[in-house]
N, C-alpha and C positions, 0 to 999 in steps of 0.2 A: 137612385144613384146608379148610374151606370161605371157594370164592373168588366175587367175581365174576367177569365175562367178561372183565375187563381186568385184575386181580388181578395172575394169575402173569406176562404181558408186562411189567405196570409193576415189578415184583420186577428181573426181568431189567434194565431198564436202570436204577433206583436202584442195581443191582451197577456197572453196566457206568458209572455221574456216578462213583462212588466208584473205581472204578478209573483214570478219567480224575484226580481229584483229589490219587491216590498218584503219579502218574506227575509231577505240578506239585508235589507236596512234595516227592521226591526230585530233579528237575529243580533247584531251587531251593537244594535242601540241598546236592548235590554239587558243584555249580561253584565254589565258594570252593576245593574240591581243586584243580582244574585252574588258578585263578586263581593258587594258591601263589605260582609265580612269578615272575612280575611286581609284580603287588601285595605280594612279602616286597620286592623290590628298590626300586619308589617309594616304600615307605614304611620302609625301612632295618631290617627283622622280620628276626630271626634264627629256625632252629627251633624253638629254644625259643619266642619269643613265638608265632609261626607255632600251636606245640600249642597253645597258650593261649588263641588265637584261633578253633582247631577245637573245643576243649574249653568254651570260653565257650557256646557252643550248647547241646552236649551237658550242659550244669548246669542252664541255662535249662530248657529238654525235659525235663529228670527232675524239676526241683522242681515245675516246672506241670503235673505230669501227674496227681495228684488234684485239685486243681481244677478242670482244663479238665474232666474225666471227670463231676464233680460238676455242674460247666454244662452240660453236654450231659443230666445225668439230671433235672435242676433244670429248664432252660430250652427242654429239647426240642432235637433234632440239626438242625434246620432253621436254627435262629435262632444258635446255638452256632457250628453249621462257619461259617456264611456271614461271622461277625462273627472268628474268627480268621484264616481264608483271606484275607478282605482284609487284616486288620492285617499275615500276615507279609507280604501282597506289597508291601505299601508299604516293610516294612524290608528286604528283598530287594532296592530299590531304591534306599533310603536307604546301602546297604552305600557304593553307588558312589561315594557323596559324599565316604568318609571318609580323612581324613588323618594320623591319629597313633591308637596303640597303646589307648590308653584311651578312646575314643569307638566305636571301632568293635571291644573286647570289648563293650561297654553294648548296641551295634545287636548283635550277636549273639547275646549273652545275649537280648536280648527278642524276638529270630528264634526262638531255641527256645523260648522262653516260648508265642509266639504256634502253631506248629508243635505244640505238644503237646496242640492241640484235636483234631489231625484224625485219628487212628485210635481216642482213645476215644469218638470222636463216631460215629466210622463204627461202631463196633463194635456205641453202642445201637441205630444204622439196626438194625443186624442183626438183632439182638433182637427190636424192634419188629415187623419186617418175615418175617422168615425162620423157620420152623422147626426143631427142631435138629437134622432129617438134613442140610438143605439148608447149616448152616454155615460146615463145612469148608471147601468148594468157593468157597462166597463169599469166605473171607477169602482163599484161594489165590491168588483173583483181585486182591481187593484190594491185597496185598502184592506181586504178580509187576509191576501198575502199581508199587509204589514201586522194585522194580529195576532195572525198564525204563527209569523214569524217570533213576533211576541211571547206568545205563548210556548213555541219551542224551546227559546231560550233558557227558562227557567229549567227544567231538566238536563237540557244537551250541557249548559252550562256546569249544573252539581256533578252531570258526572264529568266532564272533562276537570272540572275542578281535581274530585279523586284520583282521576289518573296523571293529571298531566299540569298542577298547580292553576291559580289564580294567571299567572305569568305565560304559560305554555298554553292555555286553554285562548288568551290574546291575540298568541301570534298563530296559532292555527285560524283563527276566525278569518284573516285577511284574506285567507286565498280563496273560498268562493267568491269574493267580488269580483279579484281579479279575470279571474274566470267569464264570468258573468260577460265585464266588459270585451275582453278581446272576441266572446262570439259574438256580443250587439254589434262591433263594430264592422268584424268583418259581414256581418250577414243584414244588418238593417240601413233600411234607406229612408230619409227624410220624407218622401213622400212616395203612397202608392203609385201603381202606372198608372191608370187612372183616375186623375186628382177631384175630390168634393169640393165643389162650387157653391164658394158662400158670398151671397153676393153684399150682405149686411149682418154684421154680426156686434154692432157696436147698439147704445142705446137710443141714437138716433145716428142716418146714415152720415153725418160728418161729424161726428163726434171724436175727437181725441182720443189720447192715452192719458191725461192728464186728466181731463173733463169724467172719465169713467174712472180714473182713479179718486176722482173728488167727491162723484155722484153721493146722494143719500143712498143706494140701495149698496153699494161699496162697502160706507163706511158701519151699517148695519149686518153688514156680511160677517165684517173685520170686527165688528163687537160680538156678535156670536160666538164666533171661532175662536177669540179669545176664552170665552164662557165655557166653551167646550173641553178646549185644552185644557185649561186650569182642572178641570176633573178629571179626564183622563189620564194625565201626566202623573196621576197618583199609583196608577195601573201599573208605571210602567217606572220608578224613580221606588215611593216609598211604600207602595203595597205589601213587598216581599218579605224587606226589613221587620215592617210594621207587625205582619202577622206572629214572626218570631219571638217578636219581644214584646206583644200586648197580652197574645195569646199562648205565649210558650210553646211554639210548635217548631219541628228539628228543621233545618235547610229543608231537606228532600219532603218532607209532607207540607211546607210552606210554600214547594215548587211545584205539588203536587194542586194543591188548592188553588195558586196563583196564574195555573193554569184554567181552570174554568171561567172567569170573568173573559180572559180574551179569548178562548174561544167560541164564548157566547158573543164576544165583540164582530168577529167574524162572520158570524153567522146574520148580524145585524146589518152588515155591511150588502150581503146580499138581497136581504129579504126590501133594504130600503132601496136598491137599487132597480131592483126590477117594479118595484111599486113607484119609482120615478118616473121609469119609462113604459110603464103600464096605465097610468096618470097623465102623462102627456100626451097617449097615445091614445087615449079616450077623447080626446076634444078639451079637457079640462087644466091645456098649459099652465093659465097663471097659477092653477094650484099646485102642480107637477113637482113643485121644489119646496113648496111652503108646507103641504102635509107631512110628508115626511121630518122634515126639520120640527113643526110644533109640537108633533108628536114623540116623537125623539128626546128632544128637551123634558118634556112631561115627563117621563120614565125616568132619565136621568134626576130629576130631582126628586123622585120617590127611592130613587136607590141610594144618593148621599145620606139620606134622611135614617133611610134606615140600617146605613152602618154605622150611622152616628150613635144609633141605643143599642144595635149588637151585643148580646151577651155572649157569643161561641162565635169561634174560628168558621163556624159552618154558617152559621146567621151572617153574620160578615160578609162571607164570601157569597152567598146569597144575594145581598146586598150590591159589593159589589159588582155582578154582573148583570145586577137590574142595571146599573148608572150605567155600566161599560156597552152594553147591548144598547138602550137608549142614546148615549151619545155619540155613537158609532151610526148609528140611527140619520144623525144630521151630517155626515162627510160626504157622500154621496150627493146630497142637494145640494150641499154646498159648494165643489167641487163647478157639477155640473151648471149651477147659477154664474159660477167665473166666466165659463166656457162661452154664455151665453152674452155677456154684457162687456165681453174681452176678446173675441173675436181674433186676428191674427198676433194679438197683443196678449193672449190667452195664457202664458209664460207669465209674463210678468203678472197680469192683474191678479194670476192661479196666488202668485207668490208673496202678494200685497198682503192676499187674508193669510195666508200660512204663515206669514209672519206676524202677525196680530194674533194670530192664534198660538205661536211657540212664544213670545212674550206672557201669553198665560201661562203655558209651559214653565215659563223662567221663574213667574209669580209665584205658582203654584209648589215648585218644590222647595221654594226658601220659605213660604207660607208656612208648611207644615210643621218644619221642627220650630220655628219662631212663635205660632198661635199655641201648639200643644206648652211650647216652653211658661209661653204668657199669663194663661188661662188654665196650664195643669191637665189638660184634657185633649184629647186627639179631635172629639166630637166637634169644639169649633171650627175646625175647619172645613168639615163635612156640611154644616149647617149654611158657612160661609158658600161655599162651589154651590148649594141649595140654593140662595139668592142670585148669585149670578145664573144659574140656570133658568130661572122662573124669569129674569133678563132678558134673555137669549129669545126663549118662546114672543115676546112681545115684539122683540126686534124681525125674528122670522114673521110675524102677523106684518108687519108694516112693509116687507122688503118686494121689491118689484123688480122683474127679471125680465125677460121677452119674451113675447107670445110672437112666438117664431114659427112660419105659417107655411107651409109649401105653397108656389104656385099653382093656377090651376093648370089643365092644358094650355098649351103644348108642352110643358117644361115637366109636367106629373111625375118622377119617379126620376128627375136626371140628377136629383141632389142636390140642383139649384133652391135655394130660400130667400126670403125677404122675410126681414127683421123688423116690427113693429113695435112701439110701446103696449105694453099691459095697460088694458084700460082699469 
């Protein structure tokens, strides 16, 4: 790829805004866990309304997640992030205001709506900006920000709780996004100055938007990522809850615990990413996406398994961040396989699976209190996310991506590619 002098430095820190950006999505998204309860007790929420209320998000995020992907391909990722980064910070803050059951599913619901800009937006940075050895490692980065974020929440959260209510702790959350956005906007540009040249990035060089969203290796994508989410979403919805009242442990040591799983997820995030682009950078493309994903799923379903017979808040958590580490394991491949089979379309197809995957989301937290209710027991549902996982692994054996190939000279190193089917 040919750069200027300032090229590859600015690559780095457009990763390093986008990483900051996962860290205020997940910041944002998590703290309604930890709010649980208080806000189920001033506003009379039982668990069930409670899922409903987790889950309102999660319907939101999945149905806007080809649009938002289509705005960001449509309107370019500058103008796209900055315009839903603000909107959800304002209903992030709007949350605080709310007092009965049905107003504040509506703010949820358009929490996720608005949230469902920012990884298929991040994803065209990618595109635009990155090469495809270089991928991997990017989204590793970008996702281990939405962990972290994750994980910060549960503490920043208890104590803004103490000082500043369930309510004040809402509306303080808005304003790093807002933040966030007014410096992307003023400072980032849709495309480097000089631009990567892809000359085929589809699964065959005339291939549609339509045809790649139809593909088998799509709609194998799109049943993973569901498989995925539905476990994860436990992470991040009833994990916190759960610890409190299975295991009797106070807010702050359940904030305390609820941190470890993510950021072991983080750290997953990493390690599968650079094994992406350390796999494809070895000559072994068609495997580049698929080792990491079958392995990933594997761990994942040794860690549902074994919160399912947890005896101790600590076995649990144990537990949990086998599954969290493992399924974080497959975002990274996943991610980067869209990149590959979606080309300047890379927005929307990003957004196709993230929406098949937050519909697990949406499953997975009405799942919980409805299986535990049915069955008496938390375990089936862990056993349940076990199946689908061991799913997922088979669907990554089958899935086929591009064995994306530099030319030889004269073009060696100008960024230019051709895109071939995986044999």
């Amino acid at each position: 790829m040919t750069t200027g002098p300032n090229s590859g430095s600015r690559r780095y820190v457009v990763v390093a805004a986008l990483f900051i950006l996962s860290l205020i999505t997940y910041i944002d998204r998590a703290a309604i866990s930890t709010a649980k309860g208080p806000m189920a007790t001033e506003l009379s929420l039982s668990d069930a309304q409670m899922g409903a209320v987790f889950s309102a998000f999660a319907l939101g995020y999945a149905a806007a997640q080809i649009p938002s992907g289509w705005l960001a391909d449509r309107l370019g990722p500058r103008r796209a992030l900055a315009i839903v980064v603000v909107f959800w910070s304002l209903l992030t803050s709007l949350t605080g205001t709310m007092t009965r059951l049905g107003p504040l599913l509506g703010v949820r619901f358009l929490f996720g709506v608005a949230e469902a800009g920012a990884f298929p937006g991040s994803a065209r940075v990618f595109y635009n900006w990155l090469p495809a050895a270089e991928r991997g490692l990017a989204n590793g980065i970008l996702f281990s920000g939405a962990l972290l974020g994750g994980a910060i929440a549960f503490p920043m959260y208890s104590w803004l709780l103490d000082n500043y209510s369930w309510r004040g702790a809402f509306y303080i959350l808005g304003v790093p996004g807002v933040v966030w956005a007014v410096c992307w906007l003023i400072w980032f540009r849709d495309y480097p100055q000089d631009r990567i040249i892809h000359e085929s990035t589809a699964s065959t060089p005339t291939a549609s938007l339509g045809a790649v969203l139809r593909s088998r290796g799509m709609l194998l994508a799109m049943a993973q990522y569901f498989a995925g989410n539905f476990t994860f979403y436990i992470c991040i919805s009833w994990m916190h809850p759960y610890l409190i009242e299975h295991y009797g442990l106070s807010q702050r040591e359940a904030a305390r615990y609820a941190m470890v799983p993510l950021l072991c997820g983080a750290g997953a995030n990493w390690v599968a990413g650079l094994l992406v682009d350390a796999v494809y950078k070895s000559g072994l493309r068609a495997w580049s996406r698929r080792i990491p994903g079958i392995a990933g799923f594997a761990l994942a379903t040794a860690g549902v398994l074994w919160v399912s017979v947890a005896g101790s808040a600590t076995s649990a958590i144990i537990g949990f961040a086998i599954a969290t580490f493992g399924v974080e394991m497959t975002i990274s491949p996943s991610w980067a396989f869209c990149l590959d089979i979606g080309g300047k379309s890379s927005g929307t197809v990003s957004a196709a699976m993230n929406m098949a995957g937050n519909f697990g989301g949406f499953v997975s937290t009405n799942a919980f209190p409805l299986l535990r209710g049915l069955t008496g027991s938390p375990a089936t549902y862990f056993q349940v996310a076990a199946l689908l996982n061991l799913a997922a692994m088979v669907c990554w054996w089958s899935m086929r991506s591009l064995n994306t190939v530099r030319r030889s000279d004269p073009t060696r190193g100008s960024g230019r590619e051709l895109a071939q089917p995986q044999r």
